[in-house]
C-alpha positions as CSV (number, residue, x, y, z in Angstrom):
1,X,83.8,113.4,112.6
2,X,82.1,112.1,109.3
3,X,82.3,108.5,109.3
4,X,81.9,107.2,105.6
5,X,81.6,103.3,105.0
6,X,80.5,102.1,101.5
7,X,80.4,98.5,99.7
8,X,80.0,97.5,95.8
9,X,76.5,96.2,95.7
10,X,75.7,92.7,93.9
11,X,79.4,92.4,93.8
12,X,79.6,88.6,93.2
13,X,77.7,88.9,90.0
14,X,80.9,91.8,88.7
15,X,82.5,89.6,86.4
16,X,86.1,91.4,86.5
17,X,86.1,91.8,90.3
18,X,89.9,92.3,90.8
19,X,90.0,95.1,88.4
20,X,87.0,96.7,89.9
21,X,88.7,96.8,93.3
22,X,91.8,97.9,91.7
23,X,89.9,101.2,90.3
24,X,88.5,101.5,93.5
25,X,91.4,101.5,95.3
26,X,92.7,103.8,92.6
27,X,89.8,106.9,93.1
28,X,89.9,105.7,97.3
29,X,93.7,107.4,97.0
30,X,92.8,110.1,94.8
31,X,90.1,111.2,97.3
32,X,92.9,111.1,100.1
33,X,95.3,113.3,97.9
34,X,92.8,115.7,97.2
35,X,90.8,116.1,100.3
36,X,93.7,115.8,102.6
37,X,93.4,118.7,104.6
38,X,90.0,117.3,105.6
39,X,90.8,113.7,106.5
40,X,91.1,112.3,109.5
41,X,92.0,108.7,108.7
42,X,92.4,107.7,104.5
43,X,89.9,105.7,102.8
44,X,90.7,102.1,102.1
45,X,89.4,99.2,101.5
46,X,88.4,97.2,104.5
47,X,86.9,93.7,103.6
48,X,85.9,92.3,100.4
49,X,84.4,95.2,98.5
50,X,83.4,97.2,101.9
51,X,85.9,100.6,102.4
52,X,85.9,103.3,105.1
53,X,87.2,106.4,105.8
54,X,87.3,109.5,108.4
55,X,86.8,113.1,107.7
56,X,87.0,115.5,110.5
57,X,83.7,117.2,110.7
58,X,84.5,121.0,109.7
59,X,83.6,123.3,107.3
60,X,85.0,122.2,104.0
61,X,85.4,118.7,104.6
62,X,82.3,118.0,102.0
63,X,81.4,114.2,103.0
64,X,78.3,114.2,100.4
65,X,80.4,115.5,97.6
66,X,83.3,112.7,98.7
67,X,80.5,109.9,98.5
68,X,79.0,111.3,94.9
69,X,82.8,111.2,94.0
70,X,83.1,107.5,94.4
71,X,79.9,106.6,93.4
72,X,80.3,109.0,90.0
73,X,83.5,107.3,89.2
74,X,82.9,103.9,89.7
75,X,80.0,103.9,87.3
76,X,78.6,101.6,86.1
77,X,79.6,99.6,88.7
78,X,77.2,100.3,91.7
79,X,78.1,102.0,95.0
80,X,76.1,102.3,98.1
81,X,77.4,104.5,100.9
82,X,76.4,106.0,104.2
83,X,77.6,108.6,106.6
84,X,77.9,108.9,110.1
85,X,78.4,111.7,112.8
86,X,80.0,111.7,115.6
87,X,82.8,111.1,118.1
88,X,85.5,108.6,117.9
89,X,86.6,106.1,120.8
90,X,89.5,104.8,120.0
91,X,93.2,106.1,118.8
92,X,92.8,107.1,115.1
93,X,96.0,107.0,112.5
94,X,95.7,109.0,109.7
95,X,96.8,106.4,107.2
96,X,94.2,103.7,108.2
97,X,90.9,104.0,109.4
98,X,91.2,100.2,109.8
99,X,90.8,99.3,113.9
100,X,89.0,102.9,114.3
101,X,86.0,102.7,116.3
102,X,83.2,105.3,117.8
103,X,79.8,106.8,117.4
104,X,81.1,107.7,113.9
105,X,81.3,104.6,112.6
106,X,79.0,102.9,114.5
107,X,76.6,105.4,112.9
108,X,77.8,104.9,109.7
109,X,77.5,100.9,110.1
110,X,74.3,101.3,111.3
111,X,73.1,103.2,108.1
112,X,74.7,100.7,106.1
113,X,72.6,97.9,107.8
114,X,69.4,100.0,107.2
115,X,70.1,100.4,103.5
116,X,70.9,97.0,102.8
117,X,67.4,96.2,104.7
118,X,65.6,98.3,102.6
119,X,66.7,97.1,99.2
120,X,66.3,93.5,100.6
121,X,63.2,94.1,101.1
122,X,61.8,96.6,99.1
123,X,60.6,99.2,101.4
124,X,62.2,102.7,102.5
125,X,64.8,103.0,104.2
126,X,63.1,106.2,106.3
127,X,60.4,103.6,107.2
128,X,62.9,101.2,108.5
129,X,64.4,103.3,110.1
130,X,61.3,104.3,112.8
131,X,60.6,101.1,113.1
132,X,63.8,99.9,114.3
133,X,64.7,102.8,116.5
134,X,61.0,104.6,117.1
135,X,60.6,108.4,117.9
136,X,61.0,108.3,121.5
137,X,64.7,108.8,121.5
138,X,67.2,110.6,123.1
139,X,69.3,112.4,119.7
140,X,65.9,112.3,117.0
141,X,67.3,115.1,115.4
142,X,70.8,113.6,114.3
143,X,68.9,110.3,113.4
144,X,66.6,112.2,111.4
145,X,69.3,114.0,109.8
146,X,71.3,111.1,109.1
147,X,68.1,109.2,107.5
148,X,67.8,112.3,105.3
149,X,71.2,112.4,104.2
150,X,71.2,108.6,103.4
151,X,68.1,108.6,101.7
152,X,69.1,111.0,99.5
153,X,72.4,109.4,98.4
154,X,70.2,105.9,97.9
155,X,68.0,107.9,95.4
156,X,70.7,109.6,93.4
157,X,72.5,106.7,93.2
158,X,69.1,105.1,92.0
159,X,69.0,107.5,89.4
160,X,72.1,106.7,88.2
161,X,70.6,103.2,87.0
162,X,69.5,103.4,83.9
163,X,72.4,106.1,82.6
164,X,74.4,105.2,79.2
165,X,78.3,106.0,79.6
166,X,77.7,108.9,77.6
167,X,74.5,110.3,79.6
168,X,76.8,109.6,82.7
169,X,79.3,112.1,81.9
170,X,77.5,114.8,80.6
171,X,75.7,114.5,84.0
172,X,78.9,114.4,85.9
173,X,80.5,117.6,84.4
174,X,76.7,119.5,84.5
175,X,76.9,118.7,88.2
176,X,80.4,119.1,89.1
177,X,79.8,122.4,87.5
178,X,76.6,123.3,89.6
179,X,78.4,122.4,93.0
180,X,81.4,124.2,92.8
181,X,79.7,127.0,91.3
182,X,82.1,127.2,88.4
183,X,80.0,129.2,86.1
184,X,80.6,127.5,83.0
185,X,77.8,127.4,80.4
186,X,76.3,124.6,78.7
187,X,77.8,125.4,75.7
188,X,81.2,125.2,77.2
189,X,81.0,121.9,79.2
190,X,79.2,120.4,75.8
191,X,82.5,121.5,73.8
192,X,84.6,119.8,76.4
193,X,82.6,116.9,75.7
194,X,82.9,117.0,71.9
195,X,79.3,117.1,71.5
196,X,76.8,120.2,70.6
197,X,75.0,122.0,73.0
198,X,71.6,120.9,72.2
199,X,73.2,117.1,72.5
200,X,74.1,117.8,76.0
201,X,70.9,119.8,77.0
202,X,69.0,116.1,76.5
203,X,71.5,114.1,78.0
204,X,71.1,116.2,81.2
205,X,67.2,115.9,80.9
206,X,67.3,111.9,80.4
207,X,69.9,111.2,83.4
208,X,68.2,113.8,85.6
209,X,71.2,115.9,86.1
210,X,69.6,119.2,87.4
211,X,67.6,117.1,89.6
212,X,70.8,115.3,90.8
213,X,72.8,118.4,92.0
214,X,70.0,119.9,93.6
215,X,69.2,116.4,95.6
216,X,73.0,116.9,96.2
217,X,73.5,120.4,97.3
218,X,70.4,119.9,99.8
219,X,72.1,117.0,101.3
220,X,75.3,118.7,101.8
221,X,73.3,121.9,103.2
C-alpha cells in the first residue's frame, strides 16, 4: 500500500481555520470520488489539520499526483505531505483510514517527523534522514526511495511559495497538461485562462512550471 499522511503547516497563524478545513475536507472527498478504484481506505481528516489516506499500491493508483492534487488546490494555504510503502497490520475499512496501522503508515509517519525536523531546523531532510537511521540497514533501498520521493514533494511545494493566484493556475493547468499527456498547446490552455499566450508563457517561467512537472513526473517514475 501507499500510505499518505499530510498536515496544514503554520496552521495556528490561518486566520479562517474552520473554512480552510472545510475546503479541505471538500478536495479530501473529491480525491476519494475520483481515485476510487485505487483507494484502499478514503482520505480524511484525522486530528486538527493532520489527514490520511490508503491507496493500494498498483499501477494507476498515482500517490505523487494525489499529494500535488491537494497541495495544488489548497493554495495558498500550505500543505506538507509524505508517503509511505508498505504492508498494513491491522483490519482496514474502506471508508476510514482512521484506527489503520502498518509499515505503511508507520512509514508515512515517520517521513512526516523527518520533514517537520528539517524545516525546524533548517537543514535537509535527506541529511536527516542518514543520521537518524544510518546506511547500515536492512531495506536502504526503500528508505532511499522514500527520502527521494519526499524530498521532491518538499521542494515543489517550496516552489509554490512565492506564486501569485494567477501564476498558480497557469502553473496548475501547464502541469496537469504535462502529466496526463493531454497534448494541448499553450495557446489553448492560455485561452482557457482568458489571457494571451505570451501572458501565460511568463507566468510558467516565474512559478517554475516546467521545472515542476518534470520534479513531478520523476517522483512518480
Amino acid at each position: 500500500y501507499f500510505a499518505l499522511i499530510g498536515d496544514i503547516i503554520d496552521s495556528r497563524h490561518e486566520q479562517d481555520r474552520y473554512d480552510v478545513q472545510k475546503k479541505l475536507q471538500s478536495i479530501l472527498s473529491s480525491v476519494n470520488a475520483e481515485h476510487a478504484a485505487h483507494i484502499a481506505a478514503d482520505f480524511l481528516i484525522t486530528l486538527g489539520d493532520e489527514f490520511q489516506g490508503l491507496l493500494f499500491a498498483e499501477k494507476g493508483a498515482d500517490p505523487i499526483f494525489v499529494a500535488d492534487r491537494i497541495i495544488d488546490e489548497m493554495f495558498p494555504v500550505r500543505i506538507r505531505i509524505a508517503i509511505g510503502f508498505g504492508g498494513m497490520a491491522t483490519q482496514i475499512r474502506r471508508e476510514a483510514a482512521i484506527g489503520a496501522d502498518g509499515e505503511a503508515f508507520y512509514r508515512a509517519r515517520h517521513g512526516m517527523n523527518l520533514l517537520r525536523k528539517a524545516e525546524n531546523r533548517g537543514r535537509a531532510y535527506s541529511r536527516i534522514l542518514l543520521d537518524a537511521g544510518g546506511t547500515e540497514c536492512s531495506d536502504c533501498d526503500r528508505k532511499e526511495l522514500e527520502t527521494g520521493v519526499n524530498t521532491v514533494l518538499l521542494l515543489l511545494s517550496a516552489l509554490r511559495r512565492e506564486r501569485t493566484k494567477r501564476q498558480n493556475e497557469a502553473a496548475a493547468m501547464y502541469v496537469r497538461n504535462a502529466v496526463t499527456n493531454a497534448a494541448q498547446t499553450q495557446t489553448e490552455l492560455a485561452k482557457r485562462l482568458g489571457i494571451t499566450q505570451s501572458t501565460f508563457n511568463i507566468s510558467l517561467s516565474v512559478s517554475n512550471a516546467r521545472e515542476y512537472a518534470e520534479g513531478l513526473i520523476a517522483a512518480e517514475a
